[in-house]
Residue, then its C-alpha position, 0 to 999 in steps of 0.5 A: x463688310x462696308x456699306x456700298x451706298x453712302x448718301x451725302x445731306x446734301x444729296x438727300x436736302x437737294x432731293x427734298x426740295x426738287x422732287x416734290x415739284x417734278x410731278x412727273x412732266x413728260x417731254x413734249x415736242x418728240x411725238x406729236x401729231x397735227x392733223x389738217x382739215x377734212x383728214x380723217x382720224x381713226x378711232x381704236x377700241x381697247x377694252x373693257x374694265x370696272x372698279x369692281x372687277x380684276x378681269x378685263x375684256x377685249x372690247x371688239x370681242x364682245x358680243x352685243x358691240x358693232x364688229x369691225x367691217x374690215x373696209x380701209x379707213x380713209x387714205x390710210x392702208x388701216x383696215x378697221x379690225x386690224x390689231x395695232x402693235x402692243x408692246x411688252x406692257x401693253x399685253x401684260x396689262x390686257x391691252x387689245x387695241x383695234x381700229x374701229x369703223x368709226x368715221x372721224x375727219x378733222x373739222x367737220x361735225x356729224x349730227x347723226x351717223x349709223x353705225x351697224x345693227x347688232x343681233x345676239x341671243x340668250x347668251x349674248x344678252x346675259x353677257x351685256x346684262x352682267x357688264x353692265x350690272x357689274x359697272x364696265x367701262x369702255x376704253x377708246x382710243x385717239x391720237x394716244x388718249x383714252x377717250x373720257x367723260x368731262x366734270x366739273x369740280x363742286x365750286x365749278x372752277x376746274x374741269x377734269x376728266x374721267x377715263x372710260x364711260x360706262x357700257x350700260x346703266x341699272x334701275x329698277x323696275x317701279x311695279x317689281x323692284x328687280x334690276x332693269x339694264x339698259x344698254x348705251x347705243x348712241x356716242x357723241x363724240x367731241x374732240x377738242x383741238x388746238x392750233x399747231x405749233x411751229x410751221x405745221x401750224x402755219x399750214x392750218x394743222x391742228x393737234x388733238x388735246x380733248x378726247x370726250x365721249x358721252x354715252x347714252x341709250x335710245x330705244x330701237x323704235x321710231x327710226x328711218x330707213x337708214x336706221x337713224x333715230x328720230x330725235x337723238x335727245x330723246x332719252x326717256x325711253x332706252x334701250x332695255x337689255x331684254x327679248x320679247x317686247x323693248x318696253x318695261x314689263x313686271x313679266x320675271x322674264x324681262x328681268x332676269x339674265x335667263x328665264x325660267x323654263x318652268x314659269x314661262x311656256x313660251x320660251x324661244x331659244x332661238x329669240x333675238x335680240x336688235x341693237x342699233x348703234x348710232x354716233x355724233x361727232x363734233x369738233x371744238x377749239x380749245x384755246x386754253x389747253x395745249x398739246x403737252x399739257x393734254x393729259x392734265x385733265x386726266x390727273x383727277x384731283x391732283x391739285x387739291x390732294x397736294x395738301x394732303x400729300x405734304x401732310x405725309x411728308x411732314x407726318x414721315x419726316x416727323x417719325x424719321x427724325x424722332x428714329x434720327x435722333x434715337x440712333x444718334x444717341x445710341x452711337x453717342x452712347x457707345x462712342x462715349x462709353x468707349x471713350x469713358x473706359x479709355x480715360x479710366x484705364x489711363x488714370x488707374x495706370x497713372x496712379x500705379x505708376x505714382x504708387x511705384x515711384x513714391x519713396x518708402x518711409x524710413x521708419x519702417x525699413x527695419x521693422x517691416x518684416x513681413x514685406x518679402x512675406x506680403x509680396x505675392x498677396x499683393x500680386x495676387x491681389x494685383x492679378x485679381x484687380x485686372x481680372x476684374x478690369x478685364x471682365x468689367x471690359x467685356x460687358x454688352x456688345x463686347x462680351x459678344x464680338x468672338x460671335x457677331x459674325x458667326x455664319x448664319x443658319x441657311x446661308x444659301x437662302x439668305x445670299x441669294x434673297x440678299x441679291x434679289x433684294x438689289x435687283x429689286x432696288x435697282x428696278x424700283x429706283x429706274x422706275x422711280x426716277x425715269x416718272x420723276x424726269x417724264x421718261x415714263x407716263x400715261x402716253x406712254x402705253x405699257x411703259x411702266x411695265x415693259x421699262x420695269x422688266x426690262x431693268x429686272x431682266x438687266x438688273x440680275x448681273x447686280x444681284x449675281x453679284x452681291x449675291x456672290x460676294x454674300x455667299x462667298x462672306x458666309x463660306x461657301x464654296x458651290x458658287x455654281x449652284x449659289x447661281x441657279x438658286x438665286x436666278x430661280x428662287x424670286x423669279x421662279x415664285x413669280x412666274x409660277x404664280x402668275x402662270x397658275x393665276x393665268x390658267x383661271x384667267x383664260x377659263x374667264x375669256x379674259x384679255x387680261x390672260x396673257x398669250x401664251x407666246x408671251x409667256x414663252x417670251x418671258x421664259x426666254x428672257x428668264x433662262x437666256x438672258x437673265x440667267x447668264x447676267x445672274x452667272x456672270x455678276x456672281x462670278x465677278x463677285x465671288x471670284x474676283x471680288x470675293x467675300x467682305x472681311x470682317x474686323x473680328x475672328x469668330x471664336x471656335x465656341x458658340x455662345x450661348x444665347x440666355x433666354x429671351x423676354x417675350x417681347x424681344x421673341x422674333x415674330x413680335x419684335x419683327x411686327x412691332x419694329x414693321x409698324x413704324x415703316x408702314x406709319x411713314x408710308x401709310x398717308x402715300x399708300x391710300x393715294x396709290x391704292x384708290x389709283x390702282x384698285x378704287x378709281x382705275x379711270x385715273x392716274x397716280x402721278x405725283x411721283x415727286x411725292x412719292x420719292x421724297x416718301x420713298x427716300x424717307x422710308x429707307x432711311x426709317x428702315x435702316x433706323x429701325x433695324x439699327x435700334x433693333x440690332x443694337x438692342x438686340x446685342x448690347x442689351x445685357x441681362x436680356x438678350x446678348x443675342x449674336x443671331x442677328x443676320x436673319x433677325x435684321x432681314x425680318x425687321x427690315x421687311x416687316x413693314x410689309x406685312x402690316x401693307x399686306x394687312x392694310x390691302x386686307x382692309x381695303x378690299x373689305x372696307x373701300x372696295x366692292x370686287x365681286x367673284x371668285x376670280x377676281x378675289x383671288x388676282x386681288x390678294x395674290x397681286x397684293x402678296x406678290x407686291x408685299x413680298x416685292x417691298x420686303x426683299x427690297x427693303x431687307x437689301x437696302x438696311x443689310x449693309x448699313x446694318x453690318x456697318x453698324x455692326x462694324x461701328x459698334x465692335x470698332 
């Protein structure tokens, strides 16, 4: 069997020095959009997402917010209300884009403009206090950015941007010490634009590169008659979420989410309460930002944790080249020994032939008699000589070469896990490299996930095919079913788990509960489209191409495996040989984990970084499991051990259980997810990627380490 990827030093020293720079730029120029004076802008609402949360709600859905009036917006045949086109990703990540009725036409400010008022009852206001209490934020959508809340940096030289702003805020009542929420029911909106480039320009268009939205609450009273507050600065009484009189009270009532009918008499079910929502829009030029770099501001911090992500370089070079040197000594090694054993075979058979040419000495030609008598002594003793040799031969990895590539236990399992591993590799490495070159970014809506199914999907004809030629190596003979078992085995697990993590999801009237529509949508492309791609690699692979020859024939016997020290047992070897692949990525891994689970109002993006780690840790894997292997077979008086196939599968997965381990950590360390619902998404998005990573990284060491293999019986 022969390695299938062979990667060259000057592929690897070329992506070394360019991916660090391609901080994943995206393409200007194909997609924008200027806008002329007085046109108007629509404004659509998406959803609703906290860092504390897993779940995520349709903003237009909720309860206490403005719904949609259904007028036509502007010149436009839009009606707000009306739902935009969501691709594959933007569903499955809980996207529920809607055009709203806010009312935003290029150039010309509005101080003040009322919005609607929103009636809601007991219900309605439990719903906006939990919100609220659990740190919601609001997504708004213009020209394709997320509306955001602007900071600055502590030394005041750079702006960034902060997607979302919050629904609501918390304080305590100074008399009782209980929660008090306060809804957020006035925007000021500020687009920032710039000069249009090229013709469109010259016209007078503009583009859109700022998004801003500040949130904050004003009380209900003291406003006009068209319900307008009299001065929209004064914040220093808000908008408290409660029924029975909008002003602090140490009543219990004003405080909790419902109140207790036992303590207060004068409970009215049928009790409302009024929210007025009101909004300002300005219009500013920025000189400084243009059209395509408008996302920069997005990137929080990018800048400053460059150093920091070099250090992870450094820190996975370091161990990558300590793990280089260590396999270079082990092939030397071998390679030396092999050479050492040559020589000395052929200066034992130069000195025989020395001995047989030497004359005899002429004084004992009559007086030798026992010559004829010694003759089969010395044979004898000639034959044990070269028994001697020969089992002085056969010491190490040679005693086991009539067994190293024995058929290993549940070959049906492991050929199908082999090509899921490269179906994996090949989306992971589409994904990687389409962010690196800008095909995929933030603008992008969805993107990520809608690309990523769909090189999944198509990446099945890859595993069909090296599941194929796995299974047809191993000696089996139901290709067939070889089939359905890997088009079913990882695929089935993982539409399994998220369809039964969907049943929860829906009980939450959560958007993140993907339709079922989509569901059935994503079974099609499993069984009508993956399936048959599945059907067709394998039948090239195992018909056409068949199995990969092995230099050695297997002997009819087992060996005999001596036992094993503690230490080289398979579990403890799997999770000492998984900890230095996970020190490789372990720096990385923080920055990716605070993007998708601490801070969601920004964006990981350096994904130059993240290749260059990524490409150091498949070299620390197939490292790693070529020391193990070899360890496991040359190592003499301890393990001689032939059992290597699944032994090498483990080891190069095991790094996953100690990323399962650090997600663990981190949800009881760094982050603060509350309810049942959202523990449970957590922890099974969080295995499913582990396992993700383990199967990937098993298909990438499994040929280098039959290569190895080869190497060392060669």
């Amino acid at each position: 069997m022969h390695c299938d990827f062979r990667f060259t030093l000057f592929s690897l020293v070329s992506a070394f020095l360019i991916l660090p720079f391609a901080n994943a730029f995206y393409i200007p120029g194909w997609s924008i959009r200027s806008y002329r004076d007085g046109q108007a802008i629509p404004l659509f609402v998406n959803k609703v997402y906290s860092d504390n949360s897993q779940l995520q709600f349709a903003y237009s859905e909720l309860p206490f917010v403005c719904p949609p009036s259904g007028r036509k917006h502007g010149a436009s045949n839009l009606i707000s209300g009306s739902s935009l086109a969501l691709n594959l990703g933007q569903v499955l990540r809980g996207d529920r884009i809607t055009l709203s009725d806010y009312e935003l036409n290029m150039g010309n400010d509005d101080e003040a403009h009322y919005l609607c008022s929103r009636k809601i009852d007991w219900a309605g206001l439990k719903r906006a206090q939990e919100l609220v209490a659990d740190g919601f934020v609001a997504e708004w959508i213009v020209d394709n950015l997320p509306g955001a809340t602007s900071f600055v940096t502590v030394d005041r030289s750079r702006k960034y941007y902060a997607a979302g702003f919050k629904l609501g805020y918390e304080d305590l009542s100074p008399t009782t010490g209980l929660p008090i929420y306060y809804i957020n029911n006035h925007f000021t909106i500020v687009i920032r634009y710039h000069r249009a480039p090229g013709r469109a320009g010259n016209n007078g268009k503009k583009t859109i590169v700022g998004f801003e939205v500040y949130a904050k609450s004003l009380e209900a009273e003291g406003r006009n008659e068209t319900g307008l507050p009299g001065d929209i600065q004064a914040v220093e009484n808000g908008l408290q979420l409660q029924i029975g009189g909008n002003t602090t009270s140490t009543d219990k009532r004003d405080n909790s989410l419902y109140p207790n009918n036992d303590e207060v008499d004068d409970f009215d079910e049928n009790a409302t309460l009024t929210i007025p929502y009101t909004y300002s829009v300005y219009f500013r030029e920025e000189e400084k930002v243009e059209w395509q770099n408008r996302w920069d501001l997005y990137f929080v911090d990018q800048e400053d944790s460059s150093k920091i992500h070099w250090l992870a370089i450094v820190n996975s070079l370091i161990i990558s080249g300590l793990l280089t040197s260590l396999v270079a000594v082990i092939i030397a090694r071998t390679i030396y020994g092999d050479i050492k054993n040559v020589k000395e075979k052929s200066l034992e058979e130069g000195k025989i032939k020395l001995k047989r040419r030497t004359p005899k000495s002429p004084k004992r030609k009559s007086t030798d008699k026992g010559g004829l008598l010694d003759q089969p002594d010395a044979i004898k003793d000639a034959g044990d000589s070269s028994d001697e040799e020969a089992a002085e031969d056969l010491t190490g990895w040679k005693l086991l070469h009539g067994d190293v590539f024995r058929t290993p236990p549940f070959p049906g399992i492991l050929a199908p896990l082999i090509g899921s591993g490269m179906q994996l590799v090949f989306m992971a490495t589409g994904l990687l490299l389409l962010s690196c070159f800008g095909v995929l970014n933030p603008s992008f809506r969805g993107g990520y996930i809608s690309v990523g199914v769909a090189l999944f999907i198509f990446a099945g004809l890859f595993s069909g095919y090296f599941s194929g030629r796995a299974y047809k190596t191993f000696g089996g003979q139901l290709w067939k079913k070889n089939v359905i078992v890997t088009a079913t085995l990882f695929p089935g697990l993982l539409f399994a788990t998220v369809f039964i993590l969907n049943f929860f999801v829906w009980a939450q009237a959560s958007s993140t509960a993907i339709p079922f529509g989509t569901l059935i949508a994503l079974l099609s492309l499993w069984l009508l489209v993956q399936l048959p791609l599945v059907y067709a690699g394998s039948w090239f692979g195992f018909i056409r191409a068949g199995g990969w020859d092995h230099p050695i024939k297997t002997n009819p016997i087992p060996r005999q495996v001596p036992p094993q020290q503690w230490y080289f047992r398979s579990w403890r070897l799997v999770l000492l040989a998984g900890l230095i692949p996970f020190s490789v990525i372990f720096i990385e891994l923080m920055f990716v984990f605070k993007s998708l689970w601490q801070d969601k109002s920004g964006y990981y993006y350096v994904f130059g970084f993240f290749a260059v780690v990524s490409v150091i840790l498949i070299l620390t894997v197939v490292e790693v499991t070529i020391v193990v292997t070899y360890n496991q077979l040359c190592a003499e008086a301890l393990l001689q051990n032939y059992h290597w196939w699944w032994q090498s599968f483990l080891v190069g997965g095991s790094s996953s259980i100690w990323v399962f381990a650090y997600c663990l950590y981190y949800y009881y360390a760094k982050l603060h997810i509350q309810g049942v619902i959202s523990g449970l998404l957590f922890f099974s998005y969080s295995f499913l990627a582990s396992l993700l990573k383990s199967i990937r990284d098993d298909k990438m060491i499994k040929f280098h380490d039959n290569s190895s293999v080869q190497a060392f019986l060669l």
